[in-house]
N, CA, C and O atoms as a Tinker XYZ file with bonds, in Angstrom:
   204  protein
     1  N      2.347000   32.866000   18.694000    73     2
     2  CA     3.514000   32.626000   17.877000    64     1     3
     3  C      4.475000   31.641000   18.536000    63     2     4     5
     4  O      5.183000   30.857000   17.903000    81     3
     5  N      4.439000   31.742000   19.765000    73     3     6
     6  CA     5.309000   30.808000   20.887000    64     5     7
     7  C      4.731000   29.613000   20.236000    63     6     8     9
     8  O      5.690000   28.884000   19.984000    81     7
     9  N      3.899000   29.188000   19.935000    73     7    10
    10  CA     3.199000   27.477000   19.587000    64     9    11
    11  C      3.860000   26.776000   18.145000    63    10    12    13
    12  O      4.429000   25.692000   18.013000    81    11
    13  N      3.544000   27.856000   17.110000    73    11    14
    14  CA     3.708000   27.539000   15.933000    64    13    15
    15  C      4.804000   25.931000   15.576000    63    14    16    17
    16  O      4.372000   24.929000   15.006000    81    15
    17  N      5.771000   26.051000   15.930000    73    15    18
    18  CA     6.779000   24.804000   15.730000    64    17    19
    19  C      5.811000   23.375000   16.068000    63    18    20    21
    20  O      5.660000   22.402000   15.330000    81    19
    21  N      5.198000   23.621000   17.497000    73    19    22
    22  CA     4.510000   22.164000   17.916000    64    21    23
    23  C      3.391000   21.520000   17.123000    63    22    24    25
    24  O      3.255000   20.298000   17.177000    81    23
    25  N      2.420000   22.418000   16.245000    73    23    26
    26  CA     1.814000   22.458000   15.507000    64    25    27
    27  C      2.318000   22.667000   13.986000    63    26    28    29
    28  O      1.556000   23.193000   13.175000    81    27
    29  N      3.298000   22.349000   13.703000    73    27    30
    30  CA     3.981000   22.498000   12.417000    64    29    31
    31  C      4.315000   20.772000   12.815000    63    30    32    33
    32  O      3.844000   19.968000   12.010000    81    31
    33  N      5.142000   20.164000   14.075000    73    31    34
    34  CA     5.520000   18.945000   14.108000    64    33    35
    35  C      4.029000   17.794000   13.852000    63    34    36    37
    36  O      3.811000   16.713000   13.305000    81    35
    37  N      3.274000   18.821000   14.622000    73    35    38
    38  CA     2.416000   17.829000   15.106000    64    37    39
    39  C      1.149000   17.304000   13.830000    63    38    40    41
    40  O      0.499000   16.268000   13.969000    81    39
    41  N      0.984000   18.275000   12.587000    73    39    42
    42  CA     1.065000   18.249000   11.477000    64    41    43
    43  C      1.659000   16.923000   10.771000    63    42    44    45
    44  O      1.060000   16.038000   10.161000    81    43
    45  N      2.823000   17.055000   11.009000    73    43    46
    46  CA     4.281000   16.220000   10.524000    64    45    47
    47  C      3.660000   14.507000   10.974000    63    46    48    49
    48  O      3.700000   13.486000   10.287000    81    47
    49  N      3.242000   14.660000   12.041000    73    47    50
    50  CA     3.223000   13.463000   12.482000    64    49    51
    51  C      1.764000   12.653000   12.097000    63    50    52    53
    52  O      1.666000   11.426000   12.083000    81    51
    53  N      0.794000   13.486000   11.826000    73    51    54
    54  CA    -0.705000   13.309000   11.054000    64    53    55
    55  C     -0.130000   12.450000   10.381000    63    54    56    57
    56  O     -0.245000   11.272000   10.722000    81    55
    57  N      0.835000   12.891000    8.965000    73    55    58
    58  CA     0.918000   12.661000    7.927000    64    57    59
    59  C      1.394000   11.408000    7.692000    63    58    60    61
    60  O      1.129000   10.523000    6.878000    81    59
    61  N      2.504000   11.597000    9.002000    73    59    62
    62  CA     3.701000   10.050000    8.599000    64    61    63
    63  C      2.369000    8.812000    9.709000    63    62    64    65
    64  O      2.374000    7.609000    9.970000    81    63
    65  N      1.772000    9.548000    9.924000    73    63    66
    66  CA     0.590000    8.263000   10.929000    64    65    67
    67  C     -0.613000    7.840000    9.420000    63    66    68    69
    68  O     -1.155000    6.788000    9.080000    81    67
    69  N     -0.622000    8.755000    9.047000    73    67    70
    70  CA    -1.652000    8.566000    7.239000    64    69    71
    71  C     -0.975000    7.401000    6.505000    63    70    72    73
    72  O     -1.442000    6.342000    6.084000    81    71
    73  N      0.157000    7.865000    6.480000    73    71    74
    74  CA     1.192000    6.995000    5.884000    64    73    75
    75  C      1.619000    5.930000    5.814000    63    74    76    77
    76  O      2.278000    5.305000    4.983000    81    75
    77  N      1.110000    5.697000    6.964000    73    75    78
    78  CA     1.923000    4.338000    7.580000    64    77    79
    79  C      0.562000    3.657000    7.366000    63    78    80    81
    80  O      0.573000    2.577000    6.776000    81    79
    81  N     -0.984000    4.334000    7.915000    73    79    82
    82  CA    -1.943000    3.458000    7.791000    64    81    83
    83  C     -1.985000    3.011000    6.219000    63    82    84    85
    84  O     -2.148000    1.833000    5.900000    81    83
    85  N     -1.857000    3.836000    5.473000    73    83    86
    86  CA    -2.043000    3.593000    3.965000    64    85    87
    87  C     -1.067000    2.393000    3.878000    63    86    88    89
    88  O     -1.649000    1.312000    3.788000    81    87
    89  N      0.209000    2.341000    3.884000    73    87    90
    90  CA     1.034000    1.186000    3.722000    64    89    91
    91  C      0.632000   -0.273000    4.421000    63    90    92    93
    92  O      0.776000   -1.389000    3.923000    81    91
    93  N      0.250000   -0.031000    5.334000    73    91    94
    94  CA    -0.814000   -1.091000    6.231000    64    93    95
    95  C     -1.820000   -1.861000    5.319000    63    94    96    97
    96  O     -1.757000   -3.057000    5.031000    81    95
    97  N     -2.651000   -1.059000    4.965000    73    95    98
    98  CA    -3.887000   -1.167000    3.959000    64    97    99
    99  C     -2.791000   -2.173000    2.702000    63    98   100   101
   100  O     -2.649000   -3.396000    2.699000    81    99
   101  N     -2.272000   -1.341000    1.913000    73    99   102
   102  CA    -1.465000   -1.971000    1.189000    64   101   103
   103  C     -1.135000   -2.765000    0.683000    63   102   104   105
   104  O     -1.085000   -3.059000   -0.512000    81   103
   105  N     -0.625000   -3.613000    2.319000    73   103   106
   106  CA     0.227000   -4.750000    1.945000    64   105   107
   107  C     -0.442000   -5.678000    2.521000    63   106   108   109
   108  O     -0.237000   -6.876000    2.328000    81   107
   109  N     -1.500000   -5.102000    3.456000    73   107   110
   110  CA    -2.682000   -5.983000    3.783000    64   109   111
   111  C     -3.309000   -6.576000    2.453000    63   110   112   113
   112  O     -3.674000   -7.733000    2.242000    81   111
   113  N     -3.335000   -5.608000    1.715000    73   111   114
   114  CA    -4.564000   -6.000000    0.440000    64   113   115
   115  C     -3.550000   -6.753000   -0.484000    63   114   116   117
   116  O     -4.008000   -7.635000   -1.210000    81   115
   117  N     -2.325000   -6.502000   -0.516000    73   115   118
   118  CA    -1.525000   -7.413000   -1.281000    64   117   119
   119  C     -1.095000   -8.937000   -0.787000    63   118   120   121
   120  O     -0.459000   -9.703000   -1.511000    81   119
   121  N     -1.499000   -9.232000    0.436000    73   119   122
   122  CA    -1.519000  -10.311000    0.936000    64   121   123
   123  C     -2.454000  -10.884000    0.466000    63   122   124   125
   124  O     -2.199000  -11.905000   -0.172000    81   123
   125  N     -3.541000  -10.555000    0.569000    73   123   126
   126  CA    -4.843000  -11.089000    0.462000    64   125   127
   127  C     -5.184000  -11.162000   -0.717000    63   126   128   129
   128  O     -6.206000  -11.811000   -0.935000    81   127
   129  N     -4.388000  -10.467000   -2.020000    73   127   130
   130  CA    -4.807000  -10.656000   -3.351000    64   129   131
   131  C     -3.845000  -10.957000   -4.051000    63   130   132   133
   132  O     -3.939000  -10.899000   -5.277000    81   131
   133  N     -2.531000  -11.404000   -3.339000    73   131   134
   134  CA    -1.515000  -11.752000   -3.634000    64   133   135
   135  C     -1.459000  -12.642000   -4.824000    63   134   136   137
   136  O     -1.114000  -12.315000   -5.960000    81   135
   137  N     -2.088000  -14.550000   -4.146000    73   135   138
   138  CA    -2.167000  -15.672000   -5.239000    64   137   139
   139  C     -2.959000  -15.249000   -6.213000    63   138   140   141
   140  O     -2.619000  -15.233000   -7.396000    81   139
   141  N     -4.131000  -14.859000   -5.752000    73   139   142
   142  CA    -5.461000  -14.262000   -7.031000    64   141   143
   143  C     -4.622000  -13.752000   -8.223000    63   142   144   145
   144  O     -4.647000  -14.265000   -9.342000    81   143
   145  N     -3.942000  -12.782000   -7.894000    73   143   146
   146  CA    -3.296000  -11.834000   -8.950000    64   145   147
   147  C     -2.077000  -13.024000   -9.635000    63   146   148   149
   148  O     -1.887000  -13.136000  -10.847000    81   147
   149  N     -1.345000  -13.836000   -8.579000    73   147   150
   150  CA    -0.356000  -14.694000   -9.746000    64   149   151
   151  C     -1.063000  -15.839000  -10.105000    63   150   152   153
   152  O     -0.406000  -16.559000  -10.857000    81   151
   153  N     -2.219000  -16.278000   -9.820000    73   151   154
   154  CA    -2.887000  -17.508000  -10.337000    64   153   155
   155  C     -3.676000  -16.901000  -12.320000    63   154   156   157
   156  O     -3.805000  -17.657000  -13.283000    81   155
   157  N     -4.011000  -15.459000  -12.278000    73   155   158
   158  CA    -4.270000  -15.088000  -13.108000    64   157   159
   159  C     -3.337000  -15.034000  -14.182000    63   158   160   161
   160  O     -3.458000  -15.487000  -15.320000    81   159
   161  N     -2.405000  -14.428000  -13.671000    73   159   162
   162  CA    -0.955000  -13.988000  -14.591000    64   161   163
   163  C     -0.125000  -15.670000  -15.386000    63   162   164   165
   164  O      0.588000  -15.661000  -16.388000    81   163
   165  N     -0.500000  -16.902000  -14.589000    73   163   166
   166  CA     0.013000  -17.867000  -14.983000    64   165   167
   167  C     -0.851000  -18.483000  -15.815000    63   166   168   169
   168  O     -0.255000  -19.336000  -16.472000    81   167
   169  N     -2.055000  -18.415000  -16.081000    73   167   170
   170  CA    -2.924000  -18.600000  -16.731000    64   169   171
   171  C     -3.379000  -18.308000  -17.629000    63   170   172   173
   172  O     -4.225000  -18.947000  -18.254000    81   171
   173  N     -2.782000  -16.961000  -17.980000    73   171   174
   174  CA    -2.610000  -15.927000  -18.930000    64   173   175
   175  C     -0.783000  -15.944000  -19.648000    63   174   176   177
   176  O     -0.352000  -15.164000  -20.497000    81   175
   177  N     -0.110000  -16.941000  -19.055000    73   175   178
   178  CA     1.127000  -17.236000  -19.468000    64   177   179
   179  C      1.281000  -18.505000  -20.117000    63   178   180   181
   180  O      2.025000  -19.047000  -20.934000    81   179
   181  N      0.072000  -18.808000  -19.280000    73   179   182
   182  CA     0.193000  -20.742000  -20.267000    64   181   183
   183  C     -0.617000  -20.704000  -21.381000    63   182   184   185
   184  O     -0.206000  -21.216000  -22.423000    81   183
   185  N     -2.163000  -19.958000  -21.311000    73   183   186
   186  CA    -2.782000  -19.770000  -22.593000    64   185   187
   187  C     -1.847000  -19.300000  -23.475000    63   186   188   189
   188  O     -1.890000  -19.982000  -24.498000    81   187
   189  N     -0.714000  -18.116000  -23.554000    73   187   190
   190  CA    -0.087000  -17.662000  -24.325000    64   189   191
   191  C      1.007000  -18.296000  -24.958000    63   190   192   193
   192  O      1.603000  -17.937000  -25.974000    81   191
   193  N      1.292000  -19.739000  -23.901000    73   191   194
   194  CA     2.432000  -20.714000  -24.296000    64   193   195
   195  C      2.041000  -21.565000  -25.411000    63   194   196   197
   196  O      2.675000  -21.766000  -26.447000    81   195
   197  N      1.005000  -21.997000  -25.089000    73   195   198
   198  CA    -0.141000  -22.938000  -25.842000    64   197   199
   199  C     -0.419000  -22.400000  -27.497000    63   198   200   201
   200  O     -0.649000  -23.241000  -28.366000    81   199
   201  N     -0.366000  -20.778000  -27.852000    73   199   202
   202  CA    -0.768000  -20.812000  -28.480000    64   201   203
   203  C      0.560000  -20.744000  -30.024000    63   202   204
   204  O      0.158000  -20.784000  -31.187000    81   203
């Protein structure tokens, strides 16, 4: 029972380390698909201008 708190933190800290990798991933993948995604969207803005 003496432990419980360090293993309640240490829990705590899994999560915000999950967390952070996920946000990593993220904005990694939003870098990298960044133009892709606005080269589409403008292309799909000018066909729609055009018509």
């Amino acid at each position: 029972m003496l432990f419980a708190p360090k293993e309640k933190g240490q829990g705590l800290v899994e999560y915000a380390l999950i967390l952070v990798f996920v946000a990593i991933v993220v904005i990694a993948a939003l870098m990298i698909l960044g133009p892709v995604i606005g080269n589409v969207f403008s292309t799909i803005n000018d066909s729609l201008t055009n018509v």
